[in-house]
C-alpha positions as CSV (number, residue, x, y, z in Angstrom):
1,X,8.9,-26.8,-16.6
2,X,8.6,-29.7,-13.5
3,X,12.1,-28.1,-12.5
4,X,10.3,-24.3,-12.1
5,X,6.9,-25.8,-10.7
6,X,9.2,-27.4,-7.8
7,X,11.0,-24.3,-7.3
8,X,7.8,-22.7,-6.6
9,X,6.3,-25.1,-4.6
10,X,9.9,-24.6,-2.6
11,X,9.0,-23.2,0.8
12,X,12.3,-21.3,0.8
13,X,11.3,-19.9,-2.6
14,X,7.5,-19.0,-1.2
15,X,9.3,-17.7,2.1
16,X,12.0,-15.5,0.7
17,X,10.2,-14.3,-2.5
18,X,6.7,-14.0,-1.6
19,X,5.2,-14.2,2.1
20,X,8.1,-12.7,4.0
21,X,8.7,-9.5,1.3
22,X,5.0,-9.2,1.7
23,X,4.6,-8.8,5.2
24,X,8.0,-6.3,5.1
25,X,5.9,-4.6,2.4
26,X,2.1,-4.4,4.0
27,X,4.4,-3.0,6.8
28,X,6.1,-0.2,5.2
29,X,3.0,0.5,3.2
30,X,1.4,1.2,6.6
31,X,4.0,3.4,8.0
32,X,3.8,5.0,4.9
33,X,0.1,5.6,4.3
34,X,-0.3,6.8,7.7
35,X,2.6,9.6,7.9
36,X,1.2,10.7,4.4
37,X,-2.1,11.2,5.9
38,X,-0.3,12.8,8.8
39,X,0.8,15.5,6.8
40,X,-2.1,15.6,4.8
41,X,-4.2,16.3,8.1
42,X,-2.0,19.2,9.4
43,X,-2.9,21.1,5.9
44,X,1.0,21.3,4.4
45,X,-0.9,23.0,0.8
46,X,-1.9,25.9,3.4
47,X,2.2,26.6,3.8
48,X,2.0,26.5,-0.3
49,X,-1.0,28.6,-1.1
50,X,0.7,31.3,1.1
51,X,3.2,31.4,-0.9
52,X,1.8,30.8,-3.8
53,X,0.4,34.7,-4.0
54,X,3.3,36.4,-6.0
55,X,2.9,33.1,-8.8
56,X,-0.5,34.3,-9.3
57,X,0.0,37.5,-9.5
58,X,3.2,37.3,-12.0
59,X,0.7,35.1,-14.5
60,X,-1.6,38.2,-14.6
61,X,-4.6,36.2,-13.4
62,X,-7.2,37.8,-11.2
63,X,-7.9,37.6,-7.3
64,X,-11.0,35.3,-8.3
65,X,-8.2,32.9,-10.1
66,X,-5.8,32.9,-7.3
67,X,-8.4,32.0,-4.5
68,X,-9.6,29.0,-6.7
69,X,-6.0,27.7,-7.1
70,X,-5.2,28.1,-3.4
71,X,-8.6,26.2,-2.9
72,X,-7.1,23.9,-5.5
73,X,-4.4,22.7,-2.6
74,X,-7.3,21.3,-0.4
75,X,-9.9,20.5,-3.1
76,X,-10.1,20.2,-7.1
77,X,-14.0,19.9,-7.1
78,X,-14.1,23.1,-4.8
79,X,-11.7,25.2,-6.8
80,X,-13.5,24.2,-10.0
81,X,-16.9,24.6,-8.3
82,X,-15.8,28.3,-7.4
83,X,-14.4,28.8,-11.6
84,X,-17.2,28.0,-12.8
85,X,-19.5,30.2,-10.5
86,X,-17.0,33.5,-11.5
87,X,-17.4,32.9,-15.0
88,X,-20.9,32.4,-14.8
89,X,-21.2,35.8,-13.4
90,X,-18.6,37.1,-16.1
91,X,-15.6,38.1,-13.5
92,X,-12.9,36.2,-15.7
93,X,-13.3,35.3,-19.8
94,X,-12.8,32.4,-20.9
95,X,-9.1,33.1,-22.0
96,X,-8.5,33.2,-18.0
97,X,-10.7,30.0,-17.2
98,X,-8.1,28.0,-19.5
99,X,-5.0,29.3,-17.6
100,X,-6.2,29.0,-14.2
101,X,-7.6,25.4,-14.9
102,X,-4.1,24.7,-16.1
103,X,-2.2,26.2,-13.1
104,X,-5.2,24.3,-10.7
105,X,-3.3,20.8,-11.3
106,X,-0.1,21.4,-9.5
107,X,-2.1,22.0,-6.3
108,X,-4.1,19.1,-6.8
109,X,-0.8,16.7,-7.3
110,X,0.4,18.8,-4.4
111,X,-2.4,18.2,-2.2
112,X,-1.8,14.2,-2.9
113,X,2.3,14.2,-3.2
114,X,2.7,13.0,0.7
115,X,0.3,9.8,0.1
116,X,1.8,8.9,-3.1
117,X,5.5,9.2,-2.1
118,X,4.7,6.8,0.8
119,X,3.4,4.7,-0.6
120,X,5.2,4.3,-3.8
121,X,8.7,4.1,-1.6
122,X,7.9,0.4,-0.3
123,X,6.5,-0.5,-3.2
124,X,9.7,0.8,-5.3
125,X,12.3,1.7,-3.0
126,X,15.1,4.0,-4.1
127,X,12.9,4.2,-7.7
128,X,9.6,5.9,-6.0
129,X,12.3,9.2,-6.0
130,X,12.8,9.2,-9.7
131,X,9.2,7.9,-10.5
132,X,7.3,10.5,-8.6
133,X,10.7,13.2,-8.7
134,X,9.7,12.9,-12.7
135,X,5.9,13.2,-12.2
136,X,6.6,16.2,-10.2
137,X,9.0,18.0,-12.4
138,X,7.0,17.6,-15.4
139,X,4.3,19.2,-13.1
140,X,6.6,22.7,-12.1
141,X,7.5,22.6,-15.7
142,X,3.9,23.0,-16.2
143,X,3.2,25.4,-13.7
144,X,5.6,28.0,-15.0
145,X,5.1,27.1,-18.5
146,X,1.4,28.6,-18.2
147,X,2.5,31.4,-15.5
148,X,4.8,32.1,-18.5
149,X,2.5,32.3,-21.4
150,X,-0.2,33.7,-19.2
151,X,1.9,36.5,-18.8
152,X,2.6,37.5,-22.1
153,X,-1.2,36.6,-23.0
154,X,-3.4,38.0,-20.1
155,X,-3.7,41.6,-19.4
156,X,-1.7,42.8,-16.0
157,X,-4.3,42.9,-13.2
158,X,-4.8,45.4,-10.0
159,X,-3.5,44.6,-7.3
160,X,-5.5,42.8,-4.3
161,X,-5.6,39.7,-1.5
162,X,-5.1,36.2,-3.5
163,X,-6.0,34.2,-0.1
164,X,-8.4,36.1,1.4
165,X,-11.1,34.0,0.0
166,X,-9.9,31.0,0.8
167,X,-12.0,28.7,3.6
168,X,-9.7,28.1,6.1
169,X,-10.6,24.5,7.1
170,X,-7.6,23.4,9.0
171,X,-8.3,21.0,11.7
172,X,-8.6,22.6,15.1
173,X,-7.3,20.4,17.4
174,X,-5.7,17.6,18.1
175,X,-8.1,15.2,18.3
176,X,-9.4,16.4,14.9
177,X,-6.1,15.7,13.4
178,X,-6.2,12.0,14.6
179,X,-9.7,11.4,13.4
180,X,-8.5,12.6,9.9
181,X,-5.8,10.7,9.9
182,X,-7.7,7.3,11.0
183,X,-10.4,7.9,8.4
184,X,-8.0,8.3,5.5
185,X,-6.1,5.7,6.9
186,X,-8.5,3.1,7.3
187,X,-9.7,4.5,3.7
188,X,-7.0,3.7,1.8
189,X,-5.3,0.7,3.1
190,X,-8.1,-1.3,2.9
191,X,-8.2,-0.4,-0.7
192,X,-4.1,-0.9,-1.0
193,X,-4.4,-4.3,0.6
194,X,-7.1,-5.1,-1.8
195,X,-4.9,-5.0,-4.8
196,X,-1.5,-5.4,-3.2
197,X,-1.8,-9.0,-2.1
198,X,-3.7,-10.5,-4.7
199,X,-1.7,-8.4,-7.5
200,X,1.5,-8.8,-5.8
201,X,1.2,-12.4,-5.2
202,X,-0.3,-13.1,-9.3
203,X,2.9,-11.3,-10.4
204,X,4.9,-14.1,-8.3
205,X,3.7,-16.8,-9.9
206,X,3.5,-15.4,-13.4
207,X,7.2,-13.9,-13.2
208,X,8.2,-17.6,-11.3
209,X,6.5,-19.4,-14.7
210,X,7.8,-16.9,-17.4
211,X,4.5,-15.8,-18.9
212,X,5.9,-12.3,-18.1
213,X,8.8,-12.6,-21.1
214,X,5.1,-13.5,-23.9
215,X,4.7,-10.0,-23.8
216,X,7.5,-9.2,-25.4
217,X,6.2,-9.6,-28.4
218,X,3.3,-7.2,-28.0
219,X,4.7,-4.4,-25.6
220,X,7.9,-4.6,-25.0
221,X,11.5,-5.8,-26.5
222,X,12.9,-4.9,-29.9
223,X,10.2,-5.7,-32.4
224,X,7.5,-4.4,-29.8
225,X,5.3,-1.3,-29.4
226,X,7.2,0.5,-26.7
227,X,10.5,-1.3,-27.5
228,X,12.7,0.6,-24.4
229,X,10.0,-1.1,-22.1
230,X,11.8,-4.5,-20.7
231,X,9.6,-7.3,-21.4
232,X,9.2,-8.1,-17.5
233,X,8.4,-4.3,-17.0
234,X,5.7,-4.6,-20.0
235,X,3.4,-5.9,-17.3
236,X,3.9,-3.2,-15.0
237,X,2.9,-0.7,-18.2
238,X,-0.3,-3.0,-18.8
239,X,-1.1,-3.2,-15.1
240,X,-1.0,1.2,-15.5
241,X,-3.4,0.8,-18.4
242,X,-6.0,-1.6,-16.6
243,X,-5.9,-0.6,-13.0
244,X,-4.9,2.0,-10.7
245,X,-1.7,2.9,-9.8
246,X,-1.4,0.5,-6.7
247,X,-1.7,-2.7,-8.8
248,X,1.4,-1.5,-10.9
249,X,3.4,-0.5,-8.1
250,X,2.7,-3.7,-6.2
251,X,3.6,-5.5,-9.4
252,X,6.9,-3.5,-9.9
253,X,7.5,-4.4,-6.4
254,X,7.3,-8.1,-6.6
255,X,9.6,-7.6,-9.7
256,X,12.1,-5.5,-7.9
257,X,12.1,-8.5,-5.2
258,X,12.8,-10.9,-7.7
259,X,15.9,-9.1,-8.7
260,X,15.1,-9.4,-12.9
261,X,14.7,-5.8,-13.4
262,X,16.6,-2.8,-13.2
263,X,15.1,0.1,-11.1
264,X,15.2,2.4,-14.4
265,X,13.2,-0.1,-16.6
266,X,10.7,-0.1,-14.0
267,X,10.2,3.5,-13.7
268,X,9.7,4.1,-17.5
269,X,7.0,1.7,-17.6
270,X,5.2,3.2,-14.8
271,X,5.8,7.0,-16.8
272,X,4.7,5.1,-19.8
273,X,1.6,3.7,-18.3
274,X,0.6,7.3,-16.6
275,X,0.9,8.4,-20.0
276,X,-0.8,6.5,-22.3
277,X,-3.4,6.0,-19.1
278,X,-4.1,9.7,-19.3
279,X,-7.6,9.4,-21.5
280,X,-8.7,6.6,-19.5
281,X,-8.3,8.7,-16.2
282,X,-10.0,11.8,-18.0
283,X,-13.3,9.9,-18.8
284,X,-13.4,7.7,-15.2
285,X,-12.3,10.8,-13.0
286,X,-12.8,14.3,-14.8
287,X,-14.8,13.8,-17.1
288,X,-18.3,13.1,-14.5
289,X,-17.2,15.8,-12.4
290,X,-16.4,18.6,-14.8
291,X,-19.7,17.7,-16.8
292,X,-21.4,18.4,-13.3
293,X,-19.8,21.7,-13.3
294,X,-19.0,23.4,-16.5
295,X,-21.0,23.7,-19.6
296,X,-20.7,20.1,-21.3
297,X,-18.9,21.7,-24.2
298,X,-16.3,23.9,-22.1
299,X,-15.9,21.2,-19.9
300,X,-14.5,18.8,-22.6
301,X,-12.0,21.4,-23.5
302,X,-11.0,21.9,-20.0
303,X,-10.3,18.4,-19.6
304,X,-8.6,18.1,-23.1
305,X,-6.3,20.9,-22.4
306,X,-5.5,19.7,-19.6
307,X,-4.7,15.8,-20.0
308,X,-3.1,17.3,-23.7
309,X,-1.0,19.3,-21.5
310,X,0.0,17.0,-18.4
311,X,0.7,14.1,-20.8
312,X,2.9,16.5,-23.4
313,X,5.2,17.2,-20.1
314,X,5.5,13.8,-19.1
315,X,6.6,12.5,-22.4
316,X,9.3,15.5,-22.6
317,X,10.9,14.4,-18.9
318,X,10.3,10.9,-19.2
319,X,12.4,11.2,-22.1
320,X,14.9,13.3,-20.1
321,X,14.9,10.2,-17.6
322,X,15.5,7.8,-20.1
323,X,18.6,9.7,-21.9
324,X,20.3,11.2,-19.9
325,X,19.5,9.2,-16.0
């Protein structure tokens, strides 16, 4: 115990496996968060929802369906918003509702990819492409799964313009496209730094003292809940569960540093954590907004189809990753 108190009191050992892949990460995160919002700015779902128009069409859903998940690439609450108005006036049943609600979460990961694959690749390095490569297969699956079934379920429909309702609120200028970009910026990397250094900086100490390998016994290891979770990587899974996704990246970063995980075991507990998190994100981030939109008893089934849905196809390609990767 004195012999790993003085190895962390080591200014080498605080040099080389805290302050200095720290400032390296803070860095990259920067770099990161700010060519995300880059792309963000310059409207790359517009490139999407054009092409988007012959998806629509081959899941049988109405013009009124298409526009809101075109809308969907800029704005969930908008797309939503504009459901819930057509239904209300009785231009789609509630059959159609369900399978454009569905399809509408693609978009919305879409909309958000660039920011989260910059800012996951400092964090995780070569694992940020299987972590969000996973998150974003499971989401296509999804897609065509319910352009599929909505095919075979929804009548055909006439033809017409998919985009043509669609706000076009792409910045006009330059200068727009910088203030976008500094306002997201600023936005979000005060909120990063917020949980990076203190989070980053716990998981040093705990990982330098061993407290990591206790939760073996609850989580992780054979005789655990989740035994193909790494006991170290059982933190990063708990970390999912009680914050956002920064704090678990930032610890699965400080782990990667400290070289006692593999990149693998780190990317299931992050799947693992998205998944079992998926009720807790329903009530803190759907679950207000919908209930401001929909009916309170549609809404709850919107939002339980949906999380039902996303989590099903993450379980099926996390389990993919961890057989066959």
């Amino acid at each position: 115990m004195h012999t790993e108190l003085f190895t962390f009191m080591d200014y080498d050992a605080l040099w080389n496996g805290l302050f200095y892949p720290l400032f390296r990460l803070i860095f990259s995160i920067s770099l990161g968060l700010a060519i995300g919002n880059i792309i963000e700015a310059l409207h790359w779902g517009r490139f999407l929802a054009r092409i988007s128009s012959p998806l629509v069409r081959m899941a049988h859903l109405q013009d009124v369906s298409g526009a809101a998940f075109t809308m969907a690439f800029f704005s969930s609450i908008t797309a939503n918003t504009y459901l819930a108005e057509q239904y209300e006036q009785g231009k789609i049943l509630r059959k159609e509702l369900y399978f454009s609600n569905l399809l509408n979460s693609t978009p919305v990961l879409f909309l958000h990819l660039p920011s989260l694959f910059f800012l996951a690749v400092p964090f995780l390095g070569k694992a940020a492409f299987w972590y969000v490569g996973v998150i974003v297969a499971a989401a296509l699956f999804r897609t065509f799964g319910t352009v599929i079934i909505g095919r075979i379920v929804l009548p055909p429909t006439p033809e017409g313009c998919v985009t043509c309702e669609l706000d076009d609120n792409a910045p006009k200028s330059f200068t727009e496209v910088l203030d976008r970009v500094r306002t997201r910026f600023m936005r979000r990397i005060k909120r990063v730094l917020r949980v990076t250094i203190p989070v980053y900086t716990i998981v040093f100490v705990l990982n330098r003292s061993g407290a990591f390998t206790a939760l073996n016994d609850i989580v992780g290891g054979s005789n655990g809940l989740l035994p193909f979770i790494n006991p170290q990587a059982a933190g990063v899974l708990v970390l999912s569960l009680a914050a956002e996704i920064t704090a678990a990246m930032a610890a699965a970063g400080a782990l990667l540093t400290e070289g006692t995980i593999h990149a693998k075991e780190i990317v299931l507990a992050l799947l693992a954590g998205n998944i079992l998190s998926s009720p807790m994100r329903a009530v803190r981030h759907q679950l207000p907004t919908y209930m401001g939109i929909f009916p309170p008893r549609l809404a709850f089934w919107l939002i339980f189809c949906n999380q039902g849905v996303r989590a099903a196809s993450l379980i099926l390609f996390t389990l993919l990753y961890y057989f066959w990767m």
